[in-house]
C-alpha positions in Angstrom: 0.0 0.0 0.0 1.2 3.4 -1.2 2.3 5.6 1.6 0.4 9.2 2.1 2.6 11.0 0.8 2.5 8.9 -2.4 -1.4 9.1 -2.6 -2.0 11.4 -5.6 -2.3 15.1 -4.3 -6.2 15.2 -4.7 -6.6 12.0 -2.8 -5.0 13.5 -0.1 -6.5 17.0 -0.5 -10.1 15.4 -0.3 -9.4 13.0 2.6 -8.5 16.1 4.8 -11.6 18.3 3.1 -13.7 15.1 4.5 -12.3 15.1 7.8 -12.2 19.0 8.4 -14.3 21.0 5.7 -15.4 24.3 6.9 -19.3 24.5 7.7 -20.7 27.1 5.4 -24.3 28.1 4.9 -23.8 27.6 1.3 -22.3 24.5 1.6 -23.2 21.2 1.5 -20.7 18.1 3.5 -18.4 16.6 1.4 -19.4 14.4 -0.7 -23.0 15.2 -0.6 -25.3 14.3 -3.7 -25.8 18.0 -4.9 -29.6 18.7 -5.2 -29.8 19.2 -9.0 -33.5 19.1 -8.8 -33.5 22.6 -6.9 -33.5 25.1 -8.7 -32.6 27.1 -5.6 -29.3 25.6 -5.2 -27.6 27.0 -8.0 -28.9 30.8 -6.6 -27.3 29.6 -3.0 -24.0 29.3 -4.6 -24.1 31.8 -7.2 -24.9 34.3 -4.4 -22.2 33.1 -1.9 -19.8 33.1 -4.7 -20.4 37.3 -5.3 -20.7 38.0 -1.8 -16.9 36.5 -1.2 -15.5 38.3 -3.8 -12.7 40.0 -2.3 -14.7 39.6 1.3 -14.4 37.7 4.5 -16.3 34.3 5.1 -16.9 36.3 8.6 -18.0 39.2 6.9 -20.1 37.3 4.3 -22.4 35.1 6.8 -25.0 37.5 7.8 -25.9 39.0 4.7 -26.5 36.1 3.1 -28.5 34.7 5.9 -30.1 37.9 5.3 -30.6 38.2 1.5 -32.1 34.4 1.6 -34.5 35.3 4.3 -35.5 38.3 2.4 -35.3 37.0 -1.1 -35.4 32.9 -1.1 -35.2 32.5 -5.0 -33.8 34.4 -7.9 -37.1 35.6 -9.2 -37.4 37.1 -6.1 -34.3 38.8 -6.2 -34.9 39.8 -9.6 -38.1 41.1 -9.1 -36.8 43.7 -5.8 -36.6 47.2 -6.2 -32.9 48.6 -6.7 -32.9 50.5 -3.8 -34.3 48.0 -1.6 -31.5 45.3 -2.6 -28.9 48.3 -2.5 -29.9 49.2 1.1 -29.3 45.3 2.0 -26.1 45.2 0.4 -24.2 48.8 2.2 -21.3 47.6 4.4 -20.5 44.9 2.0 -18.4 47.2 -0.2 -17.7 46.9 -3.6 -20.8 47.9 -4.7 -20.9 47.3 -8.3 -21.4 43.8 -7.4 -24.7 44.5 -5.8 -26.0 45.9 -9.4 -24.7 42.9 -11.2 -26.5 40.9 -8.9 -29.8 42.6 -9.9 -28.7 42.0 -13.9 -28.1 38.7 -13.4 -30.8 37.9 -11.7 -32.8 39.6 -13.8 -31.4 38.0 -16.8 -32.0 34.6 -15.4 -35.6 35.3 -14.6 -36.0 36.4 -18.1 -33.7 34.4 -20.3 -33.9 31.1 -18.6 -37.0 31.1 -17.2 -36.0 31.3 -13.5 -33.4 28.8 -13.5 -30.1 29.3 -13.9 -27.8 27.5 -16.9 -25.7 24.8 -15.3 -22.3 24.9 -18.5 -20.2 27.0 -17.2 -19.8 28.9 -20.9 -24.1 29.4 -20.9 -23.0 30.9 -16.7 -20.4 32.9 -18.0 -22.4 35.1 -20.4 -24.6 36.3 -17.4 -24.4 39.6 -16.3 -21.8 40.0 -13.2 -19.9 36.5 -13.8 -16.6 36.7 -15.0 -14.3 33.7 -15.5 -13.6 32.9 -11.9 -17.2 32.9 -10.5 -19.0 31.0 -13.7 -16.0 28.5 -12.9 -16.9 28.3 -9.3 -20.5 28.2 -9.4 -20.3 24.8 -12.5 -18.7 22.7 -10.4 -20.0 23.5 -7.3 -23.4 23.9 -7.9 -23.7 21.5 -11.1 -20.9 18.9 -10.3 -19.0 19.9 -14.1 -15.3 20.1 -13.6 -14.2 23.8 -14.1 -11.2 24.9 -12.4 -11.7 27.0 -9.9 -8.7 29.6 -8.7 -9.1 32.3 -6.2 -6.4 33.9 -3.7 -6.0 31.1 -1.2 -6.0 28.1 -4.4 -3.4 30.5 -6.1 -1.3 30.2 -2.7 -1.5 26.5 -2.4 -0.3 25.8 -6.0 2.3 28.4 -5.7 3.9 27.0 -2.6 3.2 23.4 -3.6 5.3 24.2 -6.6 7.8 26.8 -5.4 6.7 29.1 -8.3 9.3 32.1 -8.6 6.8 33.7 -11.2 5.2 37.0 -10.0 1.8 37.8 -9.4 -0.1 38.6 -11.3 1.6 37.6 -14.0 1.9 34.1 -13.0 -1.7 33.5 -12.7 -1.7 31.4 -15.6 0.9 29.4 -14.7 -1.0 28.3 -11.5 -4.7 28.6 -13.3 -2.7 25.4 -15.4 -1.1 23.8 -12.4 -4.5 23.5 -10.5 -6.0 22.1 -13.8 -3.5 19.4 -13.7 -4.6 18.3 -10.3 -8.1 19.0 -10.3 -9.7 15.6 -10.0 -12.5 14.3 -12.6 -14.7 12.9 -10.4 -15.7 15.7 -7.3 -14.3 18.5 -8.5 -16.6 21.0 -6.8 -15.4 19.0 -3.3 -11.6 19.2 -4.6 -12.2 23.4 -5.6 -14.0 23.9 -2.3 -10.9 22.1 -0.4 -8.4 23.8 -1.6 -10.0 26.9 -0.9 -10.3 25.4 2.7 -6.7 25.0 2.8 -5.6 28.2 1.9 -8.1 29.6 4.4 -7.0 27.7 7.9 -3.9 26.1 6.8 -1.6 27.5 4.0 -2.1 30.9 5.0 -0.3 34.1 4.4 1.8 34.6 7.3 1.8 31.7 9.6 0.9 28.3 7.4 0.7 25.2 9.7 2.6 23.6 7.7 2.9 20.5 9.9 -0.4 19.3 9.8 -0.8 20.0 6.3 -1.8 17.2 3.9 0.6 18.0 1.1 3.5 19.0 2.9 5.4 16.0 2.1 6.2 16.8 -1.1 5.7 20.9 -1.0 9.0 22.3 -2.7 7.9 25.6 -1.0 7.3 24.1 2.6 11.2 25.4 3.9 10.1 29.2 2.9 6.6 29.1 2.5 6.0 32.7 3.2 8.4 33.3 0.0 5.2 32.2 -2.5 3.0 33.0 -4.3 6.0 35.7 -5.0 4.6 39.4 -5.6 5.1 42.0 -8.4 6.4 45.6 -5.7 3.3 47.2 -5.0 2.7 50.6 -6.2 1.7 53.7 -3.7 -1.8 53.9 -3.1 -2.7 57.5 -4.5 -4.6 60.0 -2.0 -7.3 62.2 -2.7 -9.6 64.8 -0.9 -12.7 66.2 -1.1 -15.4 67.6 0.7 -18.9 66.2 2.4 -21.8 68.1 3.9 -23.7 67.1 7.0 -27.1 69.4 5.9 -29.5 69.0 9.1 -32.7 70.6 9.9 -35.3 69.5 12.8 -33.3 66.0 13.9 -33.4 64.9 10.1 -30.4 65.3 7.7 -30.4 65.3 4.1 -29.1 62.2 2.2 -28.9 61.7 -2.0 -29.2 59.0 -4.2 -26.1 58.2 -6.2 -25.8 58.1 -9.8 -26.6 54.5 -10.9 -22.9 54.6 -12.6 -19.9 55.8 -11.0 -18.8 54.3 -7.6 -21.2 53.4 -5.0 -23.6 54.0 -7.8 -27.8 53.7 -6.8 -26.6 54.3 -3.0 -27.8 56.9 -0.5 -25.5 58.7 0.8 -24.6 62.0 2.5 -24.1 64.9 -0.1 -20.4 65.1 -1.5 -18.1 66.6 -4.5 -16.8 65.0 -7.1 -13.6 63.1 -5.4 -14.7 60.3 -7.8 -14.4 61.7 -11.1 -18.2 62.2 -11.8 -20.0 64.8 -12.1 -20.5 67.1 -9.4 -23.9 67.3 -7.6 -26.0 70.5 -8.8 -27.0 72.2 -5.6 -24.3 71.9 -3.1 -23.8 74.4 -0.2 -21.5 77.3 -0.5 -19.0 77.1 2.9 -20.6 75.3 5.7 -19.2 75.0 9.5 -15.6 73.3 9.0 -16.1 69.7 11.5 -13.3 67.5 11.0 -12.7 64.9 8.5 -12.8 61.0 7.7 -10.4 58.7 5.8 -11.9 55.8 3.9 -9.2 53.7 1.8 -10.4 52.1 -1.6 -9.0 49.7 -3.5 -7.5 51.5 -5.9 -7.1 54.9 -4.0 -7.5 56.5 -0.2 -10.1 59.5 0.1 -10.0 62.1 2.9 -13.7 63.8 3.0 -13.4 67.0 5.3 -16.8 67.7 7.0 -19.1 70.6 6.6 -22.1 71.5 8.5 -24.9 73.1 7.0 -28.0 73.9 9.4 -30.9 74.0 7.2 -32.6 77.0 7.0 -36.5 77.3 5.6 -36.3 77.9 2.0 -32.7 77.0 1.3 -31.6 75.6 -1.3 -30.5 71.6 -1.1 -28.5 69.3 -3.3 -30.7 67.8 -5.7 -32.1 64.2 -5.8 -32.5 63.9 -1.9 -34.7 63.3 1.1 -35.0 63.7 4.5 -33.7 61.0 7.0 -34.1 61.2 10.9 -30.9 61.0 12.1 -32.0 59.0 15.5 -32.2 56.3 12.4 -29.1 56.7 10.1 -28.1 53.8 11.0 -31.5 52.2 8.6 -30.5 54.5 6.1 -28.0 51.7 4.2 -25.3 53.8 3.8 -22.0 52.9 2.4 -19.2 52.3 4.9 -17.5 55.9 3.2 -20.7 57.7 4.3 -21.8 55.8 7.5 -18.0 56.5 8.9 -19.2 60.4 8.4 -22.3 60.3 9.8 -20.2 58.3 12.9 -18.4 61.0 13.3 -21.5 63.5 13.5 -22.9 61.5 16.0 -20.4 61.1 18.2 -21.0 62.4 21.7 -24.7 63.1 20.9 -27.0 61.3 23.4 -30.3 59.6 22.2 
């Protein structure tokens, strides 16, 4: 009998998923019969799959709890109003995902009849899903055998391999590499395990490498930390701009955002244009200077200085808006960017 560390590498990489897979809302235990008669299913997974893109399992949980209690289908996503499914999405960041969300589901409420596609080429021409998440949700949701790479499935192959290729120009190096060992038979188990390995095992800073399945034959176990190696990162640019706190009789004025441009379709507090769009007709001259917030992006970090407007009868306010009592800002959905702001109003105010 062949010892462990002879087993093929997805032998070994299931038998530990079996023994220690992460319980996940969305997911099902290993080696599960996927439910391919509910047409829910697919929806469970596509959803998890755009709610963890470039965010926390932790952070993740709740609002998909929450989304499924509030819209248990995708009909009944699609048919939600933009703003309601917007609100439900704010602290979740990177909101142009929540508007792809309503596109897709739209589109598979219209152009598959309320069920979505199971080839991953039919997934991939939905609205939202790009190569990684159409690979994702085929095997996982439809048991096909896509390979599926994310950050934590890049780091596994790197190390396993002792790739000296930077990122990100290696990624097809490793997208090939974890082809190679992706099994035929339980692929959505195998994509899901590595995943789990990257996530509590072969992590950035501190991999446990000595309970690690693979580490018998990992060229990158004696410098793990040395892979996936990295292009130098760039300086993150700064910019500023200017946000108004505009109260009048305990309520404060919020906008809705243009649908395109970042944090598009959101409410929000009144701002300029630190993002490149257009500024907003009807903005305050001045306003009592009140400190400022720093939000950093993923591309840039943004220092909005406060302004304070107390709003007197007549005045004249930024357009597209509505009163919101503040005793209940925090309902309002606001972006993390704005909701930081209105923090900072708050502070020190009894209720």
């Amino acid at each position: 009998m062949a010892v462990e560390s002879e087993a093929p590498f997805a032998h070994r990489i299931l038998r530990w998923f079996d023994a220690h897979a992460r319980s996940l809302p969305w997911r099902l235990p290993p080696g599960e019969l996927l439910p391919l008669d509910d047409p829910d299913w697919p929806y469970r997974v596509w959803l998890s799959e755009i709610m963890l893109q470039q965010t926390t399992v932790t952070a993740v949980k709740p609002y998909f709890s929450a989304f499924l209690a509030r819209w248990p289908s995708v009909v009944a996503l699609a048919d939600a109003a933009d703003a309601d499914v917007m609100a439900a999405w704010a602290g979740l960041g990177y909101y142009a995902r929540a508007r792809n969300l309503l596109a897709c589901a739209r589109a598979v409420r219209d152009q598959h009849g309320g069920r979505f596609p199971a080839s991953e080429e039919a997934l991939r021409a939905l609205p939202g899903l790009g190569a990684y998440t159409g690979a994702a949700v085929a095997p996982i949701a439809f048991g096909q055998r896509p390979v599926v790479v994310d950050g934590n499935v890049e780091r596994v192959a790197a190390r396993h391999h002792a790739g000296e290729a930077p990122l990100p120009a290696a990624k097809p190096q490793l997208r090939a590499l974890t082809d190679a060992l992706t099994p035929e038979i339980r692929a959505g188990d195998f994509a899901q395990a590595m995943m789990d390995l990257g996530a509590t095992i072969c992590t950035p800073r501190s991999p446990a490498c000595g309970i690690c399945p693979v580490a018998a034959d990992c060229a990158g176990r004696l410098d793990p930390t040395a892979y996936p190696v990295k292009a130098a990162k760039k300086a993150r640019p700064e910019r500023q701009g200017l946000v108004w706190w505009i109260e009048s009789k305990g309520q404060v004025w919020l906008v809705r955002r243009s649908e395109s441009g970042m944090l598009g379709g959101m409410l929000a507090l009144p701002s300029d244009d630190w993002d490149g769009g257009a500024r907003l007709p009807g903005l305050p001259e001045g306003g009592e200077e009140a400190g400022s917030i720093r939000h950093v992006f993923t591309h840039f970090a943004l220092t909005l200085e406060i302004r304070v407007v107390e709003a007197a009868a007549g005045c004249t306010l930024p357009v597209g808006g509505q009163w919101w009592p503040v005793s209940e800002i925090a309902q309002a959905g606001l972006p993390s960017l704005f909701a930081k702001v209105a923090a900072e109003r708050l502070k020190g105010r009894t209720s």
